[in-house]
Legacy VTK file of the C-alpha trace (Angstrom):
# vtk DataFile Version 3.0
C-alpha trace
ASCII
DATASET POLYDATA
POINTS 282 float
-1.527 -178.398 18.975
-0.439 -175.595 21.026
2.711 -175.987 23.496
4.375 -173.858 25.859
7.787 -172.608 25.314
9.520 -171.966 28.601
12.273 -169.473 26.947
9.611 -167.433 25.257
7.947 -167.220 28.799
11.383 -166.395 30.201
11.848 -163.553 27.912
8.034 -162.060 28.340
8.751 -162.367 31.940
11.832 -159.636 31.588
9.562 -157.589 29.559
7.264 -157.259 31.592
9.436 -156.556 34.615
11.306 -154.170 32.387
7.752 -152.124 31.742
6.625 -152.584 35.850
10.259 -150.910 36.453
9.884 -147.934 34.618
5.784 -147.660 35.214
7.424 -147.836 39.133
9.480 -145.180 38.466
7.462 -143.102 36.533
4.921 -143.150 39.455
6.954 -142.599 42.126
8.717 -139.371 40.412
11.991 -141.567 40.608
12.709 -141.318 36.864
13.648 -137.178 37.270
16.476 -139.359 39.328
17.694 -141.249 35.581
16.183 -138.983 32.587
15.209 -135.256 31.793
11.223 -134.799 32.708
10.269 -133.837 29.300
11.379 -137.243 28.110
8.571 -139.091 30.313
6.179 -139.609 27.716
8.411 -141.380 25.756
9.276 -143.516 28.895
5.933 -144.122 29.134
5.161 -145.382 25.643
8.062 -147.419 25.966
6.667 -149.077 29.105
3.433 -149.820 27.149
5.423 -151.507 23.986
7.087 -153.900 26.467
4.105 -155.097 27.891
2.626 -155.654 24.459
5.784 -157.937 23.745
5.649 -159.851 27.064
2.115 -160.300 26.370
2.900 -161.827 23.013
5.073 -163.912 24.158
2.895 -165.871 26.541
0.949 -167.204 23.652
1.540 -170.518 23.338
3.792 -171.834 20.226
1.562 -173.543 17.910
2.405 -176.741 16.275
0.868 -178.441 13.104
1.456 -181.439 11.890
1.423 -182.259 7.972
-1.886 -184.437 7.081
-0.613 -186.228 4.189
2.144 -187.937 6.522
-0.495 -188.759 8.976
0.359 -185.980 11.910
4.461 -187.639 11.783
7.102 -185.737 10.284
10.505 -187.496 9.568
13.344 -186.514 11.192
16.905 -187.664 10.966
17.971 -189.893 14.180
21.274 -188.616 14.592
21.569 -190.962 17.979
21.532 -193.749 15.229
24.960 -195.535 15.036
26.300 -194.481 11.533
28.145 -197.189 9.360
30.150 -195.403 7.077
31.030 -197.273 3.709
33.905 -197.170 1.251
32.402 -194.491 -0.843
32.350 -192.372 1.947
35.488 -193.457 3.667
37.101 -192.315 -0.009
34.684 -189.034 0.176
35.588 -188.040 3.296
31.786 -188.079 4.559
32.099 -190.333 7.150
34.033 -188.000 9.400
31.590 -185.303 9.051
28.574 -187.729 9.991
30.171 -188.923 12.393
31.239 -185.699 14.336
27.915 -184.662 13.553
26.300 -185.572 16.679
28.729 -184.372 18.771
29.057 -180.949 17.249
25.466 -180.460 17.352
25.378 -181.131 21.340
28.393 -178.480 22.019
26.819 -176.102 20.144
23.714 -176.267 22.132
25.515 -176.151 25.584
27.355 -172.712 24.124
23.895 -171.490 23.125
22.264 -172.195 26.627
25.570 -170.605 28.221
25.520 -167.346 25.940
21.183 -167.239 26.809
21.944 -167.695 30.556
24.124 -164.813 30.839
21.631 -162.755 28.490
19.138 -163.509 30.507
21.002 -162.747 33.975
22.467 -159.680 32.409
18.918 -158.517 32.060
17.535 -159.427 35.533
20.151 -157.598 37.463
19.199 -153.939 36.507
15.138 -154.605 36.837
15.739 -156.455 40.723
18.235 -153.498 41.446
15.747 -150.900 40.288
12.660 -152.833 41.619
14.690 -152.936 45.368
17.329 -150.388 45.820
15.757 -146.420 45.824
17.766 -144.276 43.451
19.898 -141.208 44.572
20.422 -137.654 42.665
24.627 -137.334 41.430
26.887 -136.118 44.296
30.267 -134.747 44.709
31.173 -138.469 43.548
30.464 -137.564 40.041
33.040 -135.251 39.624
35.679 -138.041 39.068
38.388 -136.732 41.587
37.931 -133.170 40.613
38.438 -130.137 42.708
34.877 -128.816 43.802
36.457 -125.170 43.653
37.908 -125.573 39.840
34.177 -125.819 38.509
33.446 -122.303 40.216
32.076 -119.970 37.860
33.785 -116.622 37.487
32.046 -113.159 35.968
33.197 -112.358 32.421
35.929 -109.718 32.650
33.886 -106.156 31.455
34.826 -102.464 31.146
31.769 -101.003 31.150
29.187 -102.215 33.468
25.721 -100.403 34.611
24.891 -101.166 38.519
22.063 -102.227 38.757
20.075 -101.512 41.908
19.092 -104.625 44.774
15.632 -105.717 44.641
13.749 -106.477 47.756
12.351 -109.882 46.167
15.025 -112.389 46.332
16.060 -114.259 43.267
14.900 -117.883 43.302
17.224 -120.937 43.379
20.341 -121.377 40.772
18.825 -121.284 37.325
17.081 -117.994 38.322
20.602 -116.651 39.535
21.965 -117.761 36.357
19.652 -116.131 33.673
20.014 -112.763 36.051
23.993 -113.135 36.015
23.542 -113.552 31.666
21.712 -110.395 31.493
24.003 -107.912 34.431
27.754 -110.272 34.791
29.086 -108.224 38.038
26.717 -105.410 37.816
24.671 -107.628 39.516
26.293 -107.993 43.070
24.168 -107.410 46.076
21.428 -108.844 44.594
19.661 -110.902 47.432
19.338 -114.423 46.574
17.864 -117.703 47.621
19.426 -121.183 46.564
18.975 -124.965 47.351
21.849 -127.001 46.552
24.741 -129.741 47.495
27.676 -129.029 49.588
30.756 -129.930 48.377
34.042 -129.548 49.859
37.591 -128.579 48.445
41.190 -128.655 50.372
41.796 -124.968 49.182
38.769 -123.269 50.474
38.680 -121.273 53.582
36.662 -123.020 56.660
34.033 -120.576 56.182
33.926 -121.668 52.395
32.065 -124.287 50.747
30.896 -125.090 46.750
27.199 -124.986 46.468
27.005 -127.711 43.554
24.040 -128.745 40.779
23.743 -130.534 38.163
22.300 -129.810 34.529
21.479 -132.669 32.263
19.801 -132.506 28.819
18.270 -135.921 28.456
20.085 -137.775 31.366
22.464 -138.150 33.969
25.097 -139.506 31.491
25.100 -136.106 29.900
25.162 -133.767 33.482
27.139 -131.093 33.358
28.211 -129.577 37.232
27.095 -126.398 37.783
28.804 -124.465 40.972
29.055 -121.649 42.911
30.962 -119.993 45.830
29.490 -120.227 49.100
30.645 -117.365 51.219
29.472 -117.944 55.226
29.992 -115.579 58.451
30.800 -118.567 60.483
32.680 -122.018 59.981
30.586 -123.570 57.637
30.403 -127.166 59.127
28.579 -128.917 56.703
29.060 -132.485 55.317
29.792 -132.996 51.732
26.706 -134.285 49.452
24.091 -132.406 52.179
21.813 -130.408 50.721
20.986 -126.923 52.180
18.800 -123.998 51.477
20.663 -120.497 51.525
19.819 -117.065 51.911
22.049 -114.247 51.328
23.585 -111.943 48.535
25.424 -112.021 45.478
29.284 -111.391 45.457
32.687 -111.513 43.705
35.282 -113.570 45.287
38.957 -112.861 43.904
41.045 -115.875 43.607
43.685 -116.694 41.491
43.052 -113.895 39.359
39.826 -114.960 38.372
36.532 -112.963 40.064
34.158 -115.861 41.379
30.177 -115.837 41.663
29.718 -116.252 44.939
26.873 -116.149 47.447
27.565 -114.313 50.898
25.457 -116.132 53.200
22.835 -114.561 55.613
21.359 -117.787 56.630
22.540 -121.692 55.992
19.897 -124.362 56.598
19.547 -128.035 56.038
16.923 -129.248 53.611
15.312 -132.450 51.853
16.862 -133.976 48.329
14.402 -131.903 45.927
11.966 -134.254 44.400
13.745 -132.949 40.713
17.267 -132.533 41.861
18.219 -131.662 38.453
18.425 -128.490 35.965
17.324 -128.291 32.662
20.115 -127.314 30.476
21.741 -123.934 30.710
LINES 1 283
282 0 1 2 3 4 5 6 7 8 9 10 11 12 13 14 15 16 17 18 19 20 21 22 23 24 25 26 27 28 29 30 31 32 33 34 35 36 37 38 39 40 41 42 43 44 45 46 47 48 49 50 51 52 53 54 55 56 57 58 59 60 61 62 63 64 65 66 67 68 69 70 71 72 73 74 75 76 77 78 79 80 81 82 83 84 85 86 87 88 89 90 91 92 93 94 95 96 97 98 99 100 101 102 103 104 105 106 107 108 109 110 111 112 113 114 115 116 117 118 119 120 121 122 123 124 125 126 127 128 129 130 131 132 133 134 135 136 137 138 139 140 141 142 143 144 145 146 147 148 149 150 151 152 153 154 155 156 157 158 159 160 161 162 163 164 165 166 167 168 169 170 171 172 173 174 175 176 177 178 179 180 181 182 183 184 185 186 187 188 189 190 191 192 193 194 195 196 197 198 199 200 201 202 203 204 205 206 207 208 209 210 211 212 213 214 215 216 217 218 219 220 221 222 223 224 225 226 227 228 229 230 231 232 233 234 235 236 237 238 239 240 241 242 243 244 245 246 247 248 249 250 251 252 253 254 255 256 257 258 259 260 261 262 263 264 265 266 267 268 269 270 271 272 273 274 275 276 277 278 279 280 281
């Protein structure tokens, strides 16, 4: 005899909203949003093993019967009324039988309780995935810290070899990064092009602004702020968490002692939320 079990269908239908969420995202490019690229085939596979299980678990619970008892099994009647006798009265049994039924039935409201929330707990994060669109980290992220603390600064060196501008612009921040590894301030008047957030800081100038990304290794929960000085001719009146696209030249800012890498600004525009707002780790 096969029977359906409403609880097993329950939990194959999280599964398999659990596996449409992240085939959703995978398709849509949202998961760069959540977790490192190179970690979507593994995202994918995992979709795929929780469709197997919800499809497993919409197979009917069978139910046999033994023959030799004709198809009925005997089961206690706990509902019976239970007549303890003076054996057990001297035992002690008849207090545990007859608590029995009563222990039974609270247990089984806690265990409904405790799979409700389980349940709900699960449901939450696949209808807020399914419905709300993800954003990349902003200036949010950095917990209350000052945009213009995370600035890098150049290495202090003694002997440096200039090294001359090249026509072709250095593309975007990790670009700028591997060419400030290999030069440190040698490398100043480079011309450079960069996409990145604004973020603000009480102790820059008004024609001063952070240019901030973010590098993760597998995902957000391990991003790392990456930022850098954002020199422009004008008031730069820009709103925090908007991304632009700058042209313009590399630079040292002094401040504080330190010598910041900084970008003097040629040209500020406003741009779209890159489709992979993240870097790969530096």
């Amino acid at each position: 005899m096969m029977r359906a079990d409403p609880a097993r269908l329950l939990r194959s239908a999280l599964l398999l909203g659990l596996a449409l969420l992240i085939a959703k995202l995978l398709a849509t490019g949202q998961m760069a949003l959540y977790m490192s690229p190179a970690l979507d085939p593994l995202s994918g596979l995992a979709a795929l093993l929780l469709a197997a299980m919800a499809v497993v678990g919409t197979r009917p619970k069978s139910s046999t019967m033994p023959r030799n008892l004709g198809g009925r099994v005997p089961t206690p009647n706990l509902s019976q009324e239970v007549r303890p006798t003076a054996t057990w009265r001297k035992t002690g049994l008849s207090a545990e039988l007859l608590e029995l039924r009563g222990d039974r039935s609270m247990h089984h409201e806690e265990g409904s309780v405790d799979h409700a929330l389980t349940y709900l707990l699960v449901l939450l994060p696949v209808l807020l995935g399914l419905v709300v669109t993800p954003r990349a980290l902003g200036s949010s992220a950095l917990g209350g810290e000052s945009a213009s603390a995370l600035v890098l600064a150049f290495a202090p060196e003694t002997n440096q070899t200039q090294v001359d501008p090249s026509s072709r612009p250095i593309e975007d921040v990790p670009d700028i990064l591997a060419f400030l590894r290999r030069t440190g301030e040698a490398g100043v008047g480079q011309p450079v092009h960069a996409i990145g957030l604004v973020a603000r800081s009480a102790d820059l100038a008004p024609n001063e602004f952070v240019l901030l990304r973010y590098s993760i290794v597998h995902c957000v929960a391990d991003a790392r702020p990456i930022a850098l000085l954002v020199v422009s001719s004008q008031q730069a009146e820009w709103n925090a968490d908007q991304w632009v696209e700058i042209e313009g030249s590399l630079g040292s800012r002094e401040r504080t002692g330190d010598r910041l890498v900084s970008i003097f600004a040629d040209r500020i525009v406003p741009t779209e939320e890159p489709n992979n707002p993240y870097l790969q780790a530096i």
